[in-house]
C-alpha positions in Angstrom: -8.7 -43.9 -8.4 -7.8 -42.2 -5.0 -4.6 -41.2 -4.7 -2.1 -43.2 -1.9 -3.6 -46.4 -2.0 -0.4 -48.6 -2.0 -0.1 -52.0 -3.2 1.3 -54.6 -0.9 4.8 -55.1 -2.7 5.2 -58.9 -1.9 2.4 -59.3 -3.9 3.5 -56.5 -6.7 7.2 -59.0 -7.1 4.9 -62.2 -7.8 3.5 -60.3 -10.6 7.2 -60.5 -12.1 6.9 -56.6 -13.9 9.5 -55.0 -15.3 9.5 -51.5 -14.0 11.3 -48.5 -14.3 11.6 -45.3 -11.8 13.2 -42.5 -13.9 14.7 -39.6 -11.9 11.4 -38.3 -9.9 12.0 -35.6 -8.3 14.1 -33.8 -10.9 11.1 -34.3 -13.3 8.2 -33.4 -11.1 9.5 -30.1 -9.3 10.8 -28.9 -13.0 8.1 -26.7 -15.0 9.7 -27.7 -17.9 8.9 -31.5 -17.5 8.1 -33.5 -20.1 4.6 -34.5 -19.3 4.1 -37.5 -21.8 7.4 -38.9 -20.7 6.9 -42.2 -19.2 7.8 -42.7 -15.5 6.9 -46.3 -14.8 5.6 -49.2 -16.9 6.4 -51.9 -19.0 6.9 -53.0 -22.8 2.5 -52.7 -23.1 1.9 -50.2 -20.3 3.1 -46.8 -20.4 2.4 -44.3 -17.4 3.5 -40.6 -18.2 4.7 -38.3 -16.3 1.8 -36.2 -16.2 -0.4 -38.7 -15.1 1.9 -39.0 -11.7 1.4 -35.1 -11.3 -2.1 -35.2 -11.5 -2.5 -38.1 -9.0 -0.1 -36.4 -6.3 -1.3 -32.9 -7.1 -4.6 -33.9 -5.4 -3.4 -34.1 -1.8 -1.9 -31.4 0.3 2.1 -30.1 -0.2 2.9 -31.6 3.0 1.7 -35.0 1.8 3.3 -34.8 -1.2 6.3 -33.8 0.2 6.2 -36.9 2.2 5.3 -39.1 -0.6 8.3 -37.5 -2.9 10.7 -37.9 0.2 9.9 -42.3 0.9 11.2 -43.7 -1.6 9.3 -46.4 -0.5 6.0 -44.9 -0.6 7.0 -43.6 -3.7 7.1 -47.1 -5.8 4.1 -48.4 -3.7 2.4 -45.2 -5.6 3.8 -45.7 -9.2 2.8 -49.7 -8.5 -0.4 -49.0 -8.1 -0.5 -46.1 -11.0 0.6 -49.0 -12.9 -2.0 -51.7 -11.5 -4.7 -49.3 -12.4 -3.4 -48.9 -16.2 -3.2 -52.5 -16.4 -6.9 -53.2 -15.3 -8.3 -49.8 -18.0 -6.4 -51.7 -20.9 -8.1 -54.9 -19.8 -11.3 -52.7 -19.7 -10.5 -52.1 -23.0 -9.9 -55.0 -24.8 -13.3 -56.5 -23.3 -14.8 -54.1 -24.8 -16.1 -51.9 -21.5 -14.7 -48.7 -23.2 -17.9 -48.9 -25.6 -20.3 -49.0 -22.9 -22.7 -45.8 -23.5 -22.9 -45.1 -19.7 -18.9 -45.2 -19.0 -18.6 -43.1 -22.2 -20.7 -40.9 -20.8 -18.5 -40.7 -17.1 -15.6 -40.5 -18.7 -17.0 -37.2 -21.2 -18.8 -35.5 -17.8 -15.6 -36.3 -15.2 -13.5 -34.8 -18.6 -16.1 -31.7 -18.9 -15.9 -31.2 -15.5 -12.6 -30.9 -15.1 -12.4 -28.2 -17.8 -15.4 -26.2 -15.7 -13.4 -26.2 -12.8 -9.7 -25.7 -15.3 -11.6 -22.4 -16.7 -12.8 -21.0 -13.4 -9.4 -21.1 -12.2 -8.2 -19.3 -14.9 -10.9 -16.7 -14.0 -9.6 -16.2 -10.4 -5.9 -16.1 -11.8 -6.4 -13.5 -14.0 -4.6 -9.8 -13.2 -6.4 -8.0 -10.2 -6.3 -4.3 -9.9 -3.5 -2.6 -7.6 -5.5 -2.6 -4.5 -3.0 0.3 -2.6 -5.1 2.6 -2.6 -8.5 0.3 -1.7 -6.3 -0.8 1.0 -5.8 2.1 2.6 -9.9 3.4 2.1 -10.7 0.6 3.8 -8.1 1.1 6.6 -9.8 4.5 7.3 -12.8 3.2 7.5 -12.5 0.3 9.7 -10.0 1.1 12.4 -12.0 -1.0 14.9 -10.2 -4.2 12.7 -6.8 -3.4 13.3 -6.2 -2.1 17.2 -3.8 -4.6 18.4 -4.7 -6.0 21.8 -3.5 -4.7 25.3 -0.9 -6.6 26.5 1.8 -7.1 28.7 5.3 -8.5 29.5 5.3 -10.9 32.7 7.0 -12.7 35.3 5.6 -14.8 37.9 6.4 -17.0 40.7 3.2 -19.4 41.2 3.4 -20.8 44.9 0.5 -23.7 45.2 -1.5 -25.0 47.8 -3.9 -27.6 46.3 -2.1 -31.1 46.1 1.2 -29.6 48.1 2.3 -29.9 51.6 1.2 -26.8 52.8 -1.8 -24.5 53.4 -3.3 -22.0 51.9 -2.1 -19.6 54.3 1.3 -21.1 54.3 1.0 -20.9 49.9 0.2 -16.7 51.2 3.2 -16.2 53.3 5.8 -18.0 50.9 4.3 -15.7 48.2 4.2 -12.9 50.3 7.9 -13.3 51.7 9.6 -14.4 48.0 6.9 -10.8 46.9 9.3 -8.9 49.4 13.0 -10.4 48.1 11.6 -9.2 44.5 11.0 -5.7 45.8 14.1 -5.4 47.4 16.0 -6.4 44.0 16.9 -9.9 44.5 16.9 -11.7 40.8 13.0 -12.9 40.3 14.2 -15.4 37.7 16.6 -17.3 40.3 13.8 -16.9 42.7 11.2 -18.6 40.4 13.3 -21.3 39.7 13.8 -22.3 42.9 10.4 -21.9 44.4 7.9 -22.0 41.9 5.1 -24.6 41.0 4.3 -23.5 37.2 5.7 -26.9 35.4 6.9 -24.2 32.9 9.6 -22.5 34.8 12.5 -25.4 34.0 12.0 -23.8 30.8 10.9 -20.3 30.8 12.6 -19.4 34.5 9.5 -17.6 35.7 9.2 -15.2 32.3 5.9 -15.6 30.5 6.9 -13.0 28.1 4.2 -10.9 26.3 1.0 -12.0 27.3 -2.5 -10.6 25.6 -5.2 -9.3 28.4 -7.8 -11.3 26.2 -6.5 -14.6 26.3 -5.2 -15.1 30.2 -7.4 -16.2 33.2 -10.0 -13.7 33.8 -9.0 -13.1 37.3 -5.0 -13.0 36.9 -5.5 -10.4 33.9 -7.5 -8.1 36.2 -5.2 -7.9 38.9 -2.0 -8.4 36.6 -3.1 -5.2 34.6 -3.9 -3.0 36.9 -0.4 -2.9 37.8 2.2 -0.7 35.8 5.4 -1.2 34.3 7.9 -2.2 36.8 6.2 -2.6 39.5 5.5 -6.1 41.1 2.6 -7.6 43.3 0.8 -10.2 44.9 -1.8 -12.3 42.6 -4.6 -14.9 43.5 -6.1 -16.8 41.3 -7.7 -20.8 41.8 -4.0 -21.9 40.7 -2.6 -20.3 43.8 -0.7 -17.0 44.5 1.5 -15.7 42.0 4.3 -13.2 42.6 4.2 -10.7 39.1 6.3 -8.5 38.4 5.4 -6.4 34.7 8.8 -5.6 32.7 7.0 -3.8 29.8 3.4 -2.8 28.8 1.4 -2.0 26.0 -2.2 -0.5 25.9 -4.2 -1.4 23.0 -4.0 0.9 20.0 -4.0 1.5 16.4 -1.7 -0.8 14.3 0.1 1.2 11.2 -1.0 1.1 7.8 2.4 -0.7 6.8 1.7 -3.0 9.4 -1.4 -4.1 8.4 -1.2 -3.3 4.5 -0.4 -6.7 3.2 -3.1 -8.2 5.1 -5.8 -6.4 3.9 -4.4 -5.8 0.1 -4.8 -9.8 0.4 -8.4 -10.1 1.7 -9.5 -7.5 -0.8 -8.0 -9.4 -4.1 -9.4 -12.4 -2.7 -12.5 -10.8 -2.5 -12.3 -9.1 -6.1 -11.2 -12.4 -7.8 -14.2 -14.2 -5.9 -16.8 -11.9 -7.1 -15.8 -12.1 -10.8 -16.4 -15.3 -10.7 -19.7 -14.9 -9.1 -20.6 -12.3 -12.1 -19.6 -14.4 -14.5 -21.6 -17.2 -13.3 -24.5 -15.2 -12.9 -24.2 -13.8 -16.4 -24.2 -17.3 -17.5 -27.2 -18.1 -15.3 -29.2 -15.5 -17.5 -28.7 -17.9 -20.9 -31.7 -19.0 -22.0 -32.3 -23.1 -21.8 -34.3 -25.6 -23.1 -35.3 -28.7 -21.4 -36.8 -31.3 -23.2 -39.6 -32.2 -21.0 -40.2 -35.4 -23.1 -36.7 -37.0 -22.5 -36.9 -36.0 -18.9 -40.6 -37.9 -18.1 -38.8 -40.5 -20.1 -36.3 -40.7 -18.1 -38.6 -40.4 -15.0 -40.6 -42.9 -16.1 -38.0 -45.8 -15.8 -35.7 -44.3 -13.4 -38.5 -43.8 -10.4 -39.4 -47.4 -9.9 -35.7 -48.6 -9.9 -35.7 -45.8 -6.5 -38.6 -47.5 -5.4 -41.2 -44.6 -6.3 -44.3 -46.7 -8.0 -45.4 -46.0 -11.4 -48.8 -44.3 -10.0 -46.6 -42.4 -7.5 -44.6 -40.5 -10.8 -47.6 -40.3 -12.8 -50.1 -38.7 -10.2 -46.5 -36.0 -9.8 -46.5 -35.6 -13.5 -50.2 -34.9 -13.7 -50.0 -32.4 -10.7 -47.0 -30.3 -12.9 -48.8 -30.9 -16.2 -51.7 -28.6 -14.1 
């Protein structure tokens, strides 16, 4: 049953159940939990604990942090952990738990989950101390870890497009307030007084470090080739913009130390998924046997029910038969 699918409570108080929330979140976030304690039910139905961790365990943390945090959301869940037992033990005594094909789901969904329980148990086990991989690999691919050229910036963007003035009124602002900067008067008081960027009631004018890749082509040509400290006089289709660059760096080499952690990470990740990929392809070379009988069996009746006709599967089984 999916998990967070909540029953409407109006409904869940005609059903006049008894039940009883124990002390969640204690339980749940302790590794010593009691699994087969029960955490909702009633004098028939009992739903442990465990049961609840499965079911929440499926979403991601943040929604189960949501769910563990509403309470309300919280006995809409255990309701309807509740409903769900209530409808397998009517299941049961009609007798439904005998059927050969649900037996059969409930053995493969059990099997399965014991596949995918033993795989993670693979990836989990110990991985080498990758240091020294870590550092091979750092050698030999220092194109992965230059950090991009970038620079520290502060602009004054004077508009013309949708303001009351020109284009070559939008120059002469930019050039005059270009001027007050270079003659020391306070660009951020200067910016926040005459600039257009929306973003200067917050930032005053400083875009702070800024990566050459990731700006407007235009303004990180003409912003770059200017050096730290000096100011100047930027076009670009938002209007002119009055720079000025506090700080620069050019692109370079990261350290090891930096970068260690990073690539320590991608390389166990990498070791643990190629175990498993061994291991399953070890498996993979076990000799099998299919019975070919049971499968045209099979075939035989299951093809028509798909709409394939009875000449269709036999003309198929004569053509693999050659």
């Amino acid at each position: 049953m999916p998990a967070f699918v909540f029953v409407d409570m109006n409904k869940w108080k005609r059903m006049k159940v008894s039940i009883m929330f124990l002390a969640l979140l204690v339980a749940v976030n302790s590794m010593a939990a009691d699994w087969n304690e029960t955490i909702v039910g009633d004098e028939k139905i009992k739903v442990p604990l465990g049961h609840f961790e499965v079911e929440i365990s499926n979403a991601p943390p943040d929604a189960q942090r949501n769910l563990l945090q509403n309470p309300d959301k919280l006995k809409d869940m255990l309701g309807q952990m509740y409903l769900s037992r209530v409808l397998a033990a009517e299941a049961v005594d009609r007798g439904l738990d005998r059927d050969p094909l649900l037996q059969a789901a409930v053995e493969s969904y059990r099997l399965d989950l014991l596949s995918k329980a033993r795989l993670k148990q693979i990836r989990q086990e110990p991985v080498p101390d990758m240091s020294a991989a870590a550092r091979e690999y750092y050698r030999a691919h220092p194109e992965e870890f230059m950090s991009q050229e970038r620079a520290d910036v502060s602009h004054i963007l004077i508009q013309w497009k949708g303001k009351n003035r020109s284009r070559e009124e939008a120059r002469q602002l930019a050039t005059e307030l270009l001027e007050k900067v270079r003659a020391g008067e306070d660009i951020t008081k200067l910016a926040d007084a005459h600039s257009d960027d929306p973003s200067v009631k917050n930032n005053h004018g400083r875009l702070g470090w800024m990566v050459r890749d990731k700006l407007d082509k235009a303004f990180a040509n003409q912003v770059f080739s200017l050096d730290k400290g000096e100011t100047g006089l930027v076009e670009t289709r938002f209007g002119y913009h009055v720079v000025k660059i506090w700080n620069k760096e050019p692109k370079h080499l990261l350290a090891f130390e930096q970068v260690k952690d990073r690539i320590v990470a991608r390389l166990e990740a990498d070791y643990r998924r190629d175990r498993v990929r061994s291991y399953i392809d070890e498996l993979k070379q076990r000799p099998i046997t299919i019975d070919q009988k049971v499968l045209d069996a099979y075939l035989k009746e299951k093809l028509p029910q798909l709409g394939v006709e009875n000449s269709d599967a036999e003309a198929r089984k004569a053509v693999r038969d050659d």
